[in-house]
N, C-alpha and C positions, 0 to 999 in steps of 0.2 A: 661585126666579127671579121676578124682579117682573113684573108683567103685559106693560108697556110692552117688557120685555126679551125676552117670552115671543113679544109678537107680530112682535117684528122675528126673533128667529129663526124664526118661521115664514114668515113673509116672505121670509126667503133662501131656504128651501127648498120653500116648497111649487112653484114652480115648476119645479124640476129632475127632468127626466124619466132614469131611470138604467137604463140596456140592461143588466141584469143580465147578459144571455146571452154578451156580448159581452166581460166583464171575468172575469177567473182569482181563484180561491181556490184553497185547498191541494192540493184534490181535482179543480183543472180548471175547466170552465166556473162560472163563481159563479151561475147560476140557483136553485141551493136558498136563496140569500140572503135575500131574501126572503118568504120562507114561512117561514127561521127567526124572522127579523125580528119579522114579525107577529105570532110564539107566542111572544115574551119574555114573562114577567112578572118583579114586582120579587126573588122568591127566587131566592139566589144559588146553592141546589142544585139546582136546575132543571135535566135534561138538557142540556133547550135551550142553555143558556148554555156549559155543554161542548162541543156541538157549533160552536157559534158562534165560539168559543174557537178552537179546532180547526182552522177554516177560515179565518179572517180571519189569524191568530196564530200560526200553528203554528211550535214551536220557535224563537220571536221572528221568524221570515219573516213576513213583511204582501206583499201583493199589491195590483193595480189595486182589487177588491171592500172591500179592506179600508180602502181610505179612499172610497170612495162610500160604504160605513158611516157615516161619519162623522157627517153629517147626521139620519141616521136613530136613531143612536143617543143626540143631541145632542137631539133632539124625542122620545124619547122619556124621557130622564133630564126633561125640563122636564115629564113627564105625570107624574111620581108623586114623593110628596113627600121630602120631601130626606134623611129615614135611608133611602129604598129605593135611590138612583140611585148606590150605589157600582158595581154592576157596569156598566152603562156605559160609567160615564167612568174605570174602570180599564184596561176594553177599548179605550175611545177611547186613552186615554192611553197604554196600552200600544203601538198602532200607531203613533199620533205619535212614540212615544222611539225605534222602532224605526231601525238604519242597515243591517239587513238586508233588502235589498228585492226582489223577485223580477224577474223583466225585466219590462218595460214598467209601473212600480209606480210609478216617481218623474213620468212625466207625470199621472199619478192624485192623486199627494201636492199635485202645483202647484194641480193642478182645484180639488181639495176644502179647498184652507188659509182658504176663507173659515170654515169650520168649527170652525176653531180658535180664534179670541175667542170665542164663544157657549160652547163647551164650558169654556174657562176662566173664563167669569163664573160658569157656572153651578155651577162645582167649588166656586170662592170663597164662592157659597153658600148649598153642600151642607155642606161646613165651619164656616160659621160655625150653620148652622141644624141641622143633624142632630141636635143632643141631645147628652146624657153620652158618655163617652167610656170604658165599663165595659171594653169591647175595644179595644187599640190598634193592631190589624193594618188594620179597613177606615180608620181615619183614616193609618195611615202611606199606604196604598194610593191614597188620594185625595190625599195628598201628594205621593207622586209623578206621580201624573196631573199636577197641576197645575203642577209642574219641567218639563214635556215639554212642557205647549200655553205658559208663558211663553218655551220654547225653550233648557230646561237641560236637561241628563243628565240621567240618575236612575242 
């Protein structure tokens, strides 16, 4: 992500204050959000990232929590260099394609859709910068992230 691009997404969100407590994940209140948030790193076998999984995703359900993610997950794919941010923005992407939405999820999806251009500049590129393409599962994966924040199926 280019600087100028870097700083305007931070820009949209450094100012959003997100009640964790008050928005649902798989398991109920989304307050562990947060704390998982904070312990990502970029390896995609990381607990963490199953748990995260889990909670935002679970069986293609997304919840309120799962797109106040959105943001956080979008500022963090912009913090490590472009082969690391496929889980991210497959998670981001994964919640955007999602049409299973739990109750009270689709006034969350409206909140958070400014999220969506940032996350698809920054797929565009993770793709065009990531390197060789020795594996073609995270590149399919980042493809279809990117069908989901232009606003196609996958």
């Amino acid at each position: 992500m280019s600087r100028d691009t870097r700083v305007i997404v931070n820009a949209l969100f450094a100012e959003r204050v997100t009640h964790w407590r008050q928005l649902t994940d798989a398991d109920g209140p989304a307050d562990a959000i947060p704390v998982l948030l904070a312990r990502l790193r970029p390896d995609s076998s990381d607990a963490v990232w199953g748990a995260l999984w889990d909670r935002l995703y679970n069986q293609g359900t997304v919840y309120s929590a799962s797109f106040a993610a959105l943001p956080e997950l979008c500022l963090l794919a912009t913090r490590w260099p472009a082969p690391s941010r496929l889980m991210p923005l497959a998670l981001a992407g994964a919640i955007v394609a999602s049409d299973d939405l739990a109750p009270g999820a689709e006034e969350h999806r409206q909140l958070y859709a400014a999220a969506v251009p940032g996350l698809s500049a920054l797929t565009i590129q993770t793709l065009r910068d990531a390197g060789p393409r020795d594996e073609p599962r995270p590149y399919v994966h980042l493809l279809q992230a990117l069908l989901a924040f232009e606003g196609n199926s996958t």
